[in-house]
LOVOLO-932591 format. One line per field, with one value per residue (C-alpha): x, y, z; residue number from 1. Coordinates in Angstrom, 1 decimal. Example, Ala and Ser with C-alpha at 12.3 -4.5 7.8 and 13.67 -1.06 7.14 Angstrom:
px	c(12.3,13.7)
py	c(-4.5,-1.1)
pz	c(7.8,7.1)
resi	c(1,2)
//
This chain:
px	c(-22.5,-22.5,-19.5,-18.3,-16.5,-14.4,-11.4,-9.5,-9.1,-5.7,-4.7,-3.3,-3.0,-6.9,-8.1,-6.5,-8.4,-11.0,-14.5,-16.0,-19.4,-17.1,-14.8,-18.7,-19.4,-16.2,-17.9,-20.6,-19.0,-18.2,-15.6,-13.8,-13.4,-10.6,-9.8,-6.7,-4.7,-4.7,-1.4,-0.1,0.3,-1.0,-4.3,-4.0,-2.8,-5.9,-8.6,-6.2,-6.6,-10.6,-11.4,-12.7,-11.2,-10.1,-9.9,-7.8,-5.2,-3.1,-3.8,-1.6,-0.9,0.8,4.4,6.6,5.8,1.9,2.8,5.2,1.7,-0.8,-1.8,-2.7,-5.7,-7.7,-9.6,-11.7,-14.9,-17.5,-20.7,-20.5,-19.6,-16.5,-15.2,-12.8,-11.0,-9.1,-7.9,-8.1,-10.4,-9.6,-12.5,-15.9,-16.8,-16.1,-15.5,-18.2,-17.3,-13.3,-14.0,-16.1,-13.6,-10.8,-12.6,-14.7,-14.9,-15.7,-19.4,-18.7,-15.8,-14.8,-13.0,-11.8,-9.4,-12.3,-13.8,-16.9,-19.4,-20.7,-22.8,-23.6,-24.3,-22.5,-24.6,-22.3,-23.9,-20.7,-21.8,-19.5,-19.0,-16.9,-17.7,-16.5,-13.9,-14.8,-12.5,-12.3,-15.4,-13.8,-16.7,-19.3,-21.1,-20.9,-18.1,-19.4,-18.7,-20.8,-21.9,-23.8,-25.0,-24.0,-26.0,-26.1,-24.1,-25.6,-25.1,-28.2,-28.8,-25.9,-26.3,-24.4,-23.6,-23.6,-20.9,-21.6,-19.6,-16.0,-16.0)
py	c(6.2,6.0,7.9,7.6,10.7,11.0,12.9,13.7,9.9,10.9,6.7,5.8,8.6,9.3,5.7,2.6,1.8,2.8,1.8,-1.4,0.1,2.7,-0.1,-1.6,1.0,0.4,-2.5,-0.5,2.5,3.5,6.3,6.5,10.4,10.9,15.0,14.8,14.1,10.7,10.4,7.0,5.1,2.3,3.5,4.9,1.5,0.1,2.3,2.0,-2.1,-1.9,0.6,0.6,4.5,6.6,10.2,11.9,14.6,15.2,17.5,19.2,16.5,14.3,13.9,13.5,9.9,11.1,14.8,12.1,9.9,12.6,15.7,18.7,19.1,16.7,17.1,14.7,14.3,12.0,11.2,14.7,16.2,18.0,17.1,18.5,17.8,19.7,19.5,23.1,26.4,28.4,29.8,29.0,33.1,33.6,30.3,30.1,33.2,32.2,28.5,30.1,32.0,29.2,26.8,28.4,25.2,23.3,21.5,20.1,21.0,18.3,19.2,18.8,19.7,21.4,17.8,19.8,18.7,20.9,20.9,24.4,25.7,29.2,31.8,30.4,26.8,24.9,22.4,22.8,19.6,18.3,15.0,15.4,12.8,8.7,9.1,12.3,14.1,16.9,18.9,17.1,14.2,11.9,11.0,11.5,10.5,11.2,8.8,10.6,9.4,11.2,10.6,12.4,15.4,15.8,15.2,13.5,11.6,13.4,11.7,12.3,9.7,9.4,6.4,5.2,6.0,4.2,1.9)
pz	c(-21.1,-17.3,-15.7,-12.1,-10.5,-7.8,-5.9,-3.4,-2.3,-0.4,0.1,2.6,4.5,5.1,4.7,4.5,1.0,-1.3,-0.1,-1.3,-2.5,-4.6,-5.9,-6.9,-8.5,-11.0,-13.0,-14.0,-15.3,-18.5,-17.4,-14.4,-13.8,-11.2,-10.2,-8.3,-4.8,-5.0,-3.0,-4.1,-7.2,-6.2,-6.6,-9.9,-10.4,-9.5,-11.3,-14.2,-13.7,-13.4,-15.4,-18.9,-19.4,-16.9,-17.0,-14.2,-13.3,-10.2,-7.3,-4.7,-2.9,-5.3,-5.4,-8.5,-9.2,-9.8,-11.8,-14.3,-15.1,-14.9,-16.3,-14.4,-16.7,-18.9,-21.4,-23.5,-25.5,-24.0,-26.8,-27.9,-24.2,-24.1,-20.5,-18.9,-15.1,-13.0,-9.2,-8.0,-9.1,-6.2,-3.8,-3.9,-4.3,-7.9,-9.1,-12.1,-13.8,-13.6,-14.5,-17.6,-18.8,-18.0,-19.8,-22.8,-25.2,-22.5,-21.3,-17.7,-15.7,-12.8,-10.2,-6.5,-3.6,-1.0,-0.6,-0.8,-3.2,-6.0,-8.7,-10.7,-14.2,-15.3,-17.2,-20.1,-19.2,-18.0,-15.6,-12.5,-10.4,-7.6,-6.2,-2.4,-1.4,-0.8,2.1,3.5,4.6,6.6,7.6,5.9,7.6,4.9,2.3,-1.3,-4.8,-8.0,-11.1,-13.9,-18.2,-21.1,-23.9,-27.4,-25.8,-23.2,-19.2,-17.4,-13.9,-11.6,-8.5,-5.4,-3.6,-0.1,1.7,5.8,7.9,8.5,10.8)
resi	c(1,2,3,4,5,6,7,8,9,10,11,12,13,14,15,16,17,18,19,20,21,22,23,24,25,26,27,28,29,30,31,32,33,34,35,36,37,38,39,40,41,42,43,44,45,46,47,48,49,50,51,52,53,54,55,56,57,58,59,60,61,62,63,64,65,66,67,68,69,70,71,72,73,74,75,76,77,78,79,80,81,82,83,84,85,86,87,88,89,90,91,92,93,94,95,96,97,98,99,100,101,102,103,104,105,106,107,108,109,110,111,112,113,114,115,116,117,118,119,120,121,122,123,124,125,126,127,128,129,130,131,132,133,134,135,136,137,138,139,140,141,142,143,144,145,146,147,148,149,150,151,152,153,154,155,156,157,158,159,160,161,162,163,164,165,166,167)
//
């Protein structure tokens, strides 16, 4: 099961649309993992459209309209993962032992809001990550998304990936 993650795609007020190589990358997954501050609808609109599942919540930035369709955290089970999603865990400086304890029953936790990519494993083995944004690199030099497999429980190939510049 290939999954593509993503957040933080703030549309339109950071870019006008999602990048075509990300939009790509829609055909090919499996599950569309979405973690929040998406903006406007019409882009929940359109992973809904091209997705074969999609699994997402709303962040911050999301008004009413958003909070009325989405959850503020999702959970689901993924070929024997248990998945969950989230939009914000606070500071970087503690975040593994209060994402452990958040999330106890849970294998990989995805998240977003720093646009800040992240990948790391607790000492209770919950897989931490947060894709960056496709559209908002803030102090990064590259935009960033995430695909990854799950197979028989298990979460294989995380690969972060990194967009061109904007021109």
């Amino acid at each position: 099961m290939r999954l593509l993650l993503m957040s933080d795609t703030h549309l339109p007020k950071r870019a006008k649309a999602l990048p075509e190589r990300l939009l790509a990358e829609l055909a090919e997954a499996d599950v569309v993992v979405h973690a929040g501050d998406w903006v406007d609808e019409a882009t929940l609109d359109l992973l809904q459209a091209r997705s074969r599942r999609l699994i997402a919540v709303y962040g911050n930035n999301d008004g009413p309209a958003l909070r009325a369709r989405l959850p503020e955290v999702a959970h689901a089970g993924l070929a024997g993962l248990r998945l969950a999603v989230v939009h914000e865990t606070g500071p970087a400086q503690g975040r593994e032992h209060r994402c452990a304890a958040r999330f106890p029953d849970t294998d990989v936790l995805v998240f977003g809001h720093s646009h800040i990519p992240w990948d790391t494993t607790t000492a209770t083995g919950l897989r931490l990550l947060n894709p960056g944004s496709p559209t908002d690199r803030r102090r990064l030099p590259h935009c960033t998304y995430m695909t990854a497999t799950v197979a028989e429980g298990a979460l294989t190939d995380v690969h972060l990936h990194r967009l061109p510049p904007r021109t």
